[in-house]
TORTORSE-85794 format. One record per residue: residue number from 1; x negated, y, z negated of N, C-alpha, C, CB in turn. Coordinates in Angstrom, 3 decimals. Glycine has a CB too. Layout:
residues N
PT NUM X Y Z X Y Z X Y Z X Y Z .
...
//
This chain:
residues 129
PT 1 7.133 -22.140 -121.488 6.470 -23.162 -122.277 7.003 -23.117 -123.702 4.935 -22.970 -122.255 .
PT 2 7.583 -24.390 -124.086 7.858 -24.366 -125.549 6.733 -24.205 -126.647 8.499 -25.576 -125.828 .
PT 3 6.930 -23.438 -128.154 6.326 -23.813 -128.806 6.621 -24.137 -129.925 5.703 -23.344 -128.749 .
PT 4 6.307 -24.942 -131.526 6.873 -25.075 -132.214 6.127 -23.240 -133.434 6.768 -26.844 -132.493 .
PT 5 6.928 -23.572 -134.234 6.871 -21.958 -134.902 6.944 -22.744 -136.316 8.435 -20.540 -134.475 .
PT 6 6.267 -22.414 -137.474 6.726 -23.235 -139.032 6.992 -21.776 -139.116 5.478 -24.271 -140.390 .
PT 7 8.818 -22.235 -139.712 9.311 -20.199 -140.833 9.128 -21.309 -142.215 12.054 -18.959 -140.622 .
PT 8 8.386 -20.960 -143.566 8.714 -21.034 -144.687 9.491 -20.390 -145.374 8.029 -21.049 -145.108 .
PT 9 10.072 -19.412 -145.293 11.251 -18.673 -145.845 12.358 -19.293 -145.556 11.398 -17.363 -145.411 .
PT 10 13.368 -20.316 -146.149 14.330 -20.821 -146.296 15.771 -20.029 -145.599 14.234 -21.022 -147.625 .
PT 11 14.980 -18.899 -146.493 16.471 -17.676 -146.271 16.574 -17.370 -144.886 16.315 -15.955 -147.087 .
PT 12 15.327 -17.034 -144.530 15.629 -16.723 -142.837 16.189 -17.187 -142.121 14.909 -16.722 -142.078 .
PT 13 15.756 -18.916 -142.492 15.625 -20.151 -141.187 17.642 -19.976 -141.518 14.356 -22.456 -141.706 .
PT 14 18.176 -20.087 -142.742 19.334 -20.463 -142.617 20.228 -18.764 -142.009 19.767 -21.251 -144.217 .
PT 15 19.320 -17.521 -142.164 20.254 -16.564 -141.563 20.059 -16.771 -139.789 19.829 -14.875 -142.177 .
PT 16 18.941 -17.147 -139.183 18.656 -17.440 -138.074 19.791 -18.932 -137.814 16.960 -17.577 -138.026 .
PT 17 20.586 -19.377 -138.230 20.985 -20.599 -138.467 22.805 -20.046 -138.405 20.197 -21.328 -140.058 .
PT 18 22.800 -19.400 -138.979 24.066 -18.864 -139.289 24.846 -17.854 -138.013 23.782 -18.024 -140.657 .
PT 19 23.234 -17.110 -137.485 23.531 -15.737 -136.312 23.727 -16.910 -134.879 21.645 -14.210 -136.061 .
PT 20 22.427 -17.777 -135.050 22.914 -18.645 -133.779 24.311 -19.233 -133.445 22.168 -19.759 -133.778 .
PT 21 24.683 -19.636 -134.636 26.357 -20.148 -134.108 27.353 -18.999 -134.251 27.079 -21.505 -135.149 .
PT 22 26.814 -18.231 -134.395 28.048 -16.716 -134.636 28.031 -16.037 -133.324 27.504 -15.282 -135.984 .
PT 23 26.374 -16.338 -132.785 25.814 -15.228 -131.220 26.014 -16.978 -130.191 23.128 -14.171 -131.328 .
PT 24 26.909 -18.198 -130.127 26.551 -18.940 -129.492 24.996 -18.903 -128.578 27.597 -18.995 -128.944 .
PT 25 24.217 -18.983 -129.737 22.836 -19.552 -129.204 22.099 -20.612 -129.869 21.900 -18.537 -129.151 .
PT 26 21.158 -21.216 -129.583 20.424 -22.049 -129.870 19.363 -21.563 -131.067 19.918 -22.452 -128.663 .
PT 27 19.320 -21.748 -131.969 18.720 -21.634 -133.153 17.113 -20.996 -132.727 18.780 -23.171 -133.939 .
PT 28 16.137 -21.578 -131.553 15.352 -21.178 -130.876 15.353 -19.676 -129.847 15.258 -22.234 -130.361 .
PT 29 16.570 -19.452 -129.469 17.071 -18.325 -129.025 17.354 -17.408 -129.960 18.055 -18.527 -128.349 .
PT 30 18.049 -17.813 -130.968 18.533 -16.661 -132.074 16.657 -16.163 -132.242 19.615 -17.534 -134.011 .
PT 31 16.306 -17.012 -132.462 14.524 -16.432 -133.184 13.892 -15.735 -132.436 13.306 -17.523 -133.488 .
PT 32 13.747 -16.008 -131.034 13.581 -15.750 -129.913 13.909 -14.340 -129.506 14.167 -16.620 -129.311 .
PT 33 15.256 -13.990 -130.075 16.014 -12.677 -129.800 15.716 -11.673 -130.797 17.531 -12.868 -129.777 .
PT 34 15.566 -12.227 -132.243 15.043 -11.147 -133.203 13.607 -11.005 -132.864 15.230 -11.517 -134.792 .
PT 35 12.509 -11.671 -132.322 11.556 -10.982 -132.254 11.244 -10.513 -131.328 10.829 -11.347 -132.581 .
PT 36 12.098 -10.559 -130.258 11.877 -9.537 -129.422 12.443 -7.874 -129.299 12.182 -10.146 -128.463 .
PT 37 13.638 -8.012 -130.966 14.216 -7.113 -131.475 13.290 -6.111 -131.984 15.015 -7.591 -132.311 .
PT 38 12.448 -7.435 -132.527 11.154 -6.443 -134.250 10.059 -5.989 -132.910 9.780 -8.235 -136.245 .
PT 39 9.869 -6.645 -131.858 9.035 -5.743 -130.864 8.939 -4.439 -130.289 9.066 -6.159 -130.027 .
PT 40 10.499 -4.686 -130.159 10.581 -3.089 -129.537 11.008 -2.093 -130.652 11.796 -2.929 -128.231 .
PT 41 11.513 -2.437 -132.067 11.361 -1.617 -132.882 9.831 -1.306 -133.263 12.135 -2.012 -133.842 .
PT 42 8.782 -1.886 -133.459 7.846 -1.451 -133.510 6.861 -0.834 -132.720 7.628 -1.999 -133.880 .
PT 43 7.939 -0.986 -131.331 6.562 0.271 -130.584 7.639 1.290 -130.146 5.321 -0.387 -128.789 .
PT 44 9.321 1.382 -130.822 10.030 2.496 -130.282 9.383 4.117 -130.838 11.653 2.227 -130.764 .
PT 45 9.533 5.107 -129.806 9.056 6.607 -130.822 9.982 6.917 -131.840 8.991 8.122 -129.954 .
PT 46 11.081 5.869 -132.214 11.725 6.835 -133.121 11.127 6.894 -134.590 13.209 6.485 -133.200 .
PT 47 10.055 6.523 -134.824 9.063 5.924 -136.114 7.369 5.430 -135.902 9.860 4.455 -136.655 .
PT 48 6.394 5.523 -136.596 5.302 5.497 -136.477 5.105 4.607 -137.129 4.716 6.392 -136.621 .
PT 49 4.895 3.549 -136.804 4.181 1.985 -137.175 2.937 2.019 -137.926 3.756 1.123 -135.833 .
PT 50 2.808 2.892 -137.656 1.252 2.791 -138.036 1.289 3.876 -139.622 0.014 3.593 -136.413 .
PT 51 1.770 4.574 -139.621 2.540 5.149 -141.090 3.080 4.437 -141.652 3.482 6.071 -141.121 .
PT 52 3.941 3.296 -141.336 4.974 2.568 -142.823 3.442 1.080 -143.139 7.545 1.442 -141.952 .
PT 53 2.707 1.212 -141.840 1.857 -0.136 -142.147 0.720 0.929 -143.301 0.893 -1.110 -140.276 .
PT 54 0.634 2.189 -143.260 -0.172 2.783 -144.200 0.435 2.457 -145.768 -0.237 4.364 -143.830 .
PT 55 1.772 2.738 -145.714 2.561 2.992 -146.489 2.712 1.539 -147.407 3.721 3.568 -145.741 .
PT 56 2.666 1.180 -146.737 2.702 -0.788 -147.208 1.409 -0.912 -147.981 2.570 -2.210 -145.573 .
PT 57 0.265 -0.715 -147.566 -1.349 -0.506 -147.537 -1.770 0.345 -149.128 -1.828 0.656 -145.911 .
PT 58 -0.260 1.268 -149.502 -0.473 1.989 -150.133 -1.690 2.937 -150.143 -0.281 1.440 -150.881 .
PT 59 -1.793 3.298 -148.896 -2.528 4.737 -147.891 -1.510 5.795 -148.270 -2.559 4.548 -145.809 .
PT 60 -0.388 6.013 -148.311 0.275 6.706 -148.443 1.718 6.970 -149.133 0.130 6.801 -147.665 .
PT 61 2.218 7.767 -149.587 3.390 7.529 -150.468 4.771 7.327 -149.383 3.564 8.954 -151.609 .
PT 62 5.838 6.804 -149.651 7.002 6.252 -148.900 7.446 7.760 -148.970 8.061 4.882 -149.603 .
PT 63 7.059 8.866 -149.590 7.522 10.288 -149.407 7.163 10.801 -148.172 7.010 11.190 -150.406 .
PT 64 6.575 9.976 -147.118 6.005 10.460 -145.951 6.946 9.925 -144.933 4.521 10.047 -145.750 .
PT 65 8.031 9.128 -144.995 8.937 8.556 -144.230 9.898 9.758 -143.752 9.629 7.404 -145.010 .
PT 66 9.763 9.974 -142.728 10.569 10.920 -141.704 11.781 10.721 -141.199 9.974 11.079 -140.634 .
PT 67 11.926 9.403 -141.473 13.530 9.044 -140.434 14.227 7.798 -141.516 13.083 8.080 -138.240 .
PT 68 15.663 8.190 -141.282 15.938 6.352 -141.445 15.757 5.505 -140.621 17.154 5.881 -141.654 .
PT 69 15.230 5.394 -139.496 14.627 4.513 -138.959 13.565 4.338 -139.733 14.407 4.712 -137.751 .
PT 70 12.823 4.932 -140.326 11.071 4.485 -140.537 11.626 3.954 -142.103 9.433 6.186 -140.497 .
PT 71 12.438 4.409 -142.669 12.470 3.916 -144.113 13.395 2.786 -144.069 12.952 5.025 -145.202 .
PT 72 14.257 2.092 -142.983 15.096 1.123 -142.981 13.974 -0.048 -142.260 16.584 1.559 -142.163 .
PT 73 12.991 0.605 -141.629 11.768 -0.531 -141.152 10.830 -1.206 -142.792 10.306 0.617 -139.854 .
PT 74 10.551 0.361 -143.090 9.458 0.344 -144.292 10.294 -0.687 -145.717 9.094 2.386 -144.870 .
PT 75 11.768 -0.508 -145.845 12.651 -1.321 -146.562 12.299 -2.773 -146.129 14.154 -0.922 -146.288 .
PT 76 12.702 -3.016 -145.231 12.888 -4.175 -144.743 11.342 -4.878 -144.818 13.580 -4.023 -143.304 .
PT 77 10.642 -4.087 -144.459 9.308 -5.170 -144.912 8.896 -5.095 -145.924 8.114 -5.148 -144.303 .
PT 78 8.647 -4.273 -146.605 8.869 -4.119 -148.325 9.149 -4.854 -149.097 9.650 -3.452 -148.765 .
PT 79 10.560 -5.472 -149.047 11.697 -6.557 -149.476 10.719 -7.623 -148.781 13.578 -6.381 -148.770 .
PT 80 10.491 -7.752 -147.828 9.796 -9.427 -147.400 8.475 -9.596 -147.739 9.742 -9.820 -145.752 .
PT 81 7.831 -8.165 -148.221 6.547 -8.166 -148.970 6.882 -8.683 -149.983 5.863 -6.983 -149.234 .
PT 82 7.596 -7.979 -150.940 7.955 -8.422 -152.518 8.479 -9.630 -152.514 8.988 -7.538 -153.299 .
PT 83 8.736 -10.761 -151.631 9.243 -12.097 -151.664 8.333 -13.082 -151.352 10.285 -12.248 -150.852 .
PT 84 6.803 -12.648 -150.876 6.345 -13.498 -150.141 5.382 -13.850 -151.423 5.820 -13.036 -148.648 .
PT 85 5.242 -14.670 -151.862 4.323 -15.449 -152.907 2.849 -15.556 -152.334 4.924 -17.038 -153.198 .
PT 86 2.892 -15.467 -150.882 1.402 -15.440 -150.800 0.728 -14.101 -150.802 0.984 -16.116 -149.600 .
PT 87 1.375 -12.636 -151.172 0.919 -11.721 -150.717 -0.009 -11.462 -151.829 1.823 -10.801 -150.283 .
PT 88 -1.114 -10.699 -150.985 -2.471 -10.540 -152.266 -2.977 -8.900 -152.318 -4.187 -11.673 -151.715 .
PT 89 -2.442 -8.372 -153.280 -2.454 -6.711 -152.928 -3.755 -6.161 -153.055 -1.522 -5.798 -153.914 .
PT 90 -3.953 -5.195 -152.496 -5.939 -4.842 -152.729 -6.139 -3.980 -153.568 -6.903 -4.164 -151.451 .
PT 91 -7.049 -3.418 -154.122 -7.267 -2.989 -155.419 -6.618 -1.389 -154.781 -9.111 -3.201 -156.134 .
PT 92 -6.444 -1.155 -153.495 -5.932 0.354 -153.429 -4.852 0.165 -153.849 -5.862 1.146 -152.158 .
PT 93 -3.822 -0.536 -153.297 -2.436 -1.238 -153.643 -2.392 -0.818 -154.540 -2.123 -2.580 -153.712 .
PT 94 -2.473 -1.783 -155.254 -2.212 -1.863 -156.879 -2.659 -0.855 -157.647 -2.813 -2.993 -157.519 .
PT 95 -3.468 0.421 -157.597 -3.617 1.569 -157.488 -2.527 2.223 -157.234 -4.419 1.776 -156.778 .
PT 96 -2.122 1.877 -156.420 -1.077 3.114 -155.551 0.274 3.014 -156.542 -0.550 2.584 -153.488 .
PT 97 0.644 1.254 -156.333 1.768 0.658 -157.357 2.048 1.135 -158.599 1.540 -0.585 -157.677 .
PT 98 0.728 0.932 -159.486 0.410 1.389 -160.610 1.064 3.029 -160.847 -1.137 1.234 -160.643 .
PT 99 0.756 3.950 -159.811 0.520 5.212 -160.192 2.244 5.913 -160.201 -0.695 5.935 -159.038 .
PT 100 2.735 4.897 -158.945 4.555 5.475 -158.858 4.562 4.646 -159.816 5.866 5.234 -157.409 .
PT 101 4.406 4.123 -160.472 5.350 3.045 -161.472 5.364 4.329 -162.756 4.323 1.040 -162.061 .
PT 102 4.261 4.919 -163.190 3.543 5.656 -164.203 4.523 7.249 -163.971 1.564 5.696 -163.817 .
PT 103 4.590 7.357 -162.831 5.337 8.679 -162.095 6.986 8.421 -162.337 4.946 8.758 -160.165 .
PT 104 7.755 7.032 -162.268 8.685 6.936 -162.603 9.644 6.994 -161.268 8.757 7.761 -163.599 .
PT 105 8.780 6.624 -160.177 9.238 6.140 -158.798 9.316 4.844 -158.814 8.410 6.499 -157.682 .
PT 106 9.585 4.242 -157.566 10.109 2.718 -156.982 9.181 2.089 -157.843 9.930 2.245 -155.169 .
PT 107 9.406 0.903 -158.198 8.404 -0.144 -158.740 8.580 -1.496 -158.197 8.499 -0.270 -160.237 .
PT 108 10.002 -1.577 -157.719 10.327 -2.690 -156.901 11.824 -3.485 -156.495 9.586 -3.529 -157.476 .
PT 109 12.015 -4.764 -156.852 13.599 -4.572 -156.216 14.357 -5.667 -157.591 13.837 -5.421 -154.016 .
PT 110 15.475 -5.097 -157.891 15.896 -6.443 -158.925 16.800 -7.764 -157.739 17.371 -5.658 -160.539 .
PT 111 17.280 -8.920 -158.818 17.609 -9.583 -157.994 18.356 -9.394 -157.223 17.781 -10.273 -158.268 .
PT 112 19.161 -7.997 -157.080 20.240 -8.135 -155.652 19.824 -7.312 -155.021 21.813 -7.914 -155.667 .
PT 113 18.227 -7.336 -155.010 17.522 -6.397 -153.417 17.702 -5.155 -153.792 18.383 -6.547 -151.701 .
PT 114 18.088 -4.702 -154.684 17.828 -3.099 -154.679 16.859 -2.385 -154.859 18.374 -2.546 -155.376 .
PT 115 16.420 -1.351 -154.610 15.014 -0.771 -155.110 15.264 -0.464 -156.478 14.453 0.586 -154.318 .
PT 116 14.134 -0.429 -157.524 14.070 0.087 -158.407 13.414 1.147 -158.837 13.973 -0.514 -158.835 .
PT 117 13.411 1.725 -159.994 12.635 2.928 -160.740 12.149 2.757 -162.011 13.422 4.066 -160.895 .
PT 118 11.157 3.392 -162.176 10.632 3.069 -163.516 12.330 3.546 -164.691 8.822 4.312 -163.815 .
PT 119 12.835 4.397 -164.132 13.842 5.037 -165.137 14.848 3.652 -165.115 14.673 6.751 -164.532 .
PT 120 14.817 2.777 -163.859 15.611 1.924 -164.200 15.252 1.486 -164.915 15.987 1.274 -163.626 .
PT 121 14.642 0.371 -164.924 13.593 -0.436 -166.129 13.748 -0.087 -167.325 12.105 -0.244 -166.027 .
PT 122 13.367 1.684 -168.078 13.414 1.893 -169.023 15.009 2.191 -169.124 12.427 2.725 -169.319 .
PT 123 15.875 2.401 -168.622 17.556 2.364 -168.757 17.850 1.330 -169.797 18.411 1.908 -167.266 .
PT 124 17.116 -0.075 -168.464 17.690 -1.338 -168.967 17.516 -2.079 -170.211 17.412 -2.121 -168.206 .
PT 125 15.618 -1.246 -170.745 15.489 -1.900 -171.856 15.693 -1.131 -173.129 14.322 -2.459 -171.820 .
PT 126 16.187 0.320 -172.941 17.313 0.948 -174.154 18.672 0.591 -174.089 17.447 2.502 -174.146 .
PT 127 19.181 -0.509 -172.958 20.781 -0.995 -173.134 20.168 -2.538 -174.424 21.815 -1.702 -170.926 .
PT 128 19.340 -2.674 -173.539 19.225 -4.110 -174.587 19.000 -4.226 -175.843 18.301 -4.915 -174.324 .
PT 129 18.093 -2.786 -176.457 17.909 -2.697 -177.810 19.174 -2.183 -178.445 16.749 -1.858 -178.116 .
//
């Protein structure tokens, strides 16, 4: 049974756009194929789902990531957290945010997706003065 799907992320629809004619598939197939990708990464044992969704939650520090699997999952949604304009963080969050930012850990990503550090930040604004 078909269904229709709305992606608002631009970026996706055109990387889903780009993999379909690269993987000769149907733009519906390419989508089709990554989420049945993000399925079985999220219930494979090589990572605990339920730890990077803490970790997101800011339940816990990203110092608890055991694998590059769990920190190339916890990246990757991270990055689509920090892009999504509708996301609404809860007062633990922003707690949690607050406290690595203060510690001089991650604070977030500049424009070419990288993670940042508070030391970056303050790097950047003793180059500018």
């Amino acid at each position: 049974m078909a269904m229709t799907i709305k992606v608002s992320d631009e970026q996706i629809v055109q990387q889903v756009r780009e993999e379909s004619e690269l993987m000769s598939r149907s733009i519906g197939d390419q989508a089709a194929h990554w989420m049945r990708i993000g399925r079985f990464i999220e219930q494979s044992p090589l990572f605990d789902m339920a730890k990077i969704k803490a970790i997101l939650q800011g339940q816990l520090s990203p110092d608890h990531l055991t694998s590059n699997e769990e920190a190339a999952v916890y990246l990757g949604m991270f990055e689509a957290d920090m892009f999504n304009e509708n996301t609404s963080y809860t007062h633990e969050q922003q707690a949690f945010y607050r406290q690595r930012q203060q510690q001089g850990l991650g604070v977030g990503l500049n424009s070419s997706g990288k993670v940042i550090t508070q030391a970056d930040v303050n790097a950047a604004i003793k180059d500018e003065q």
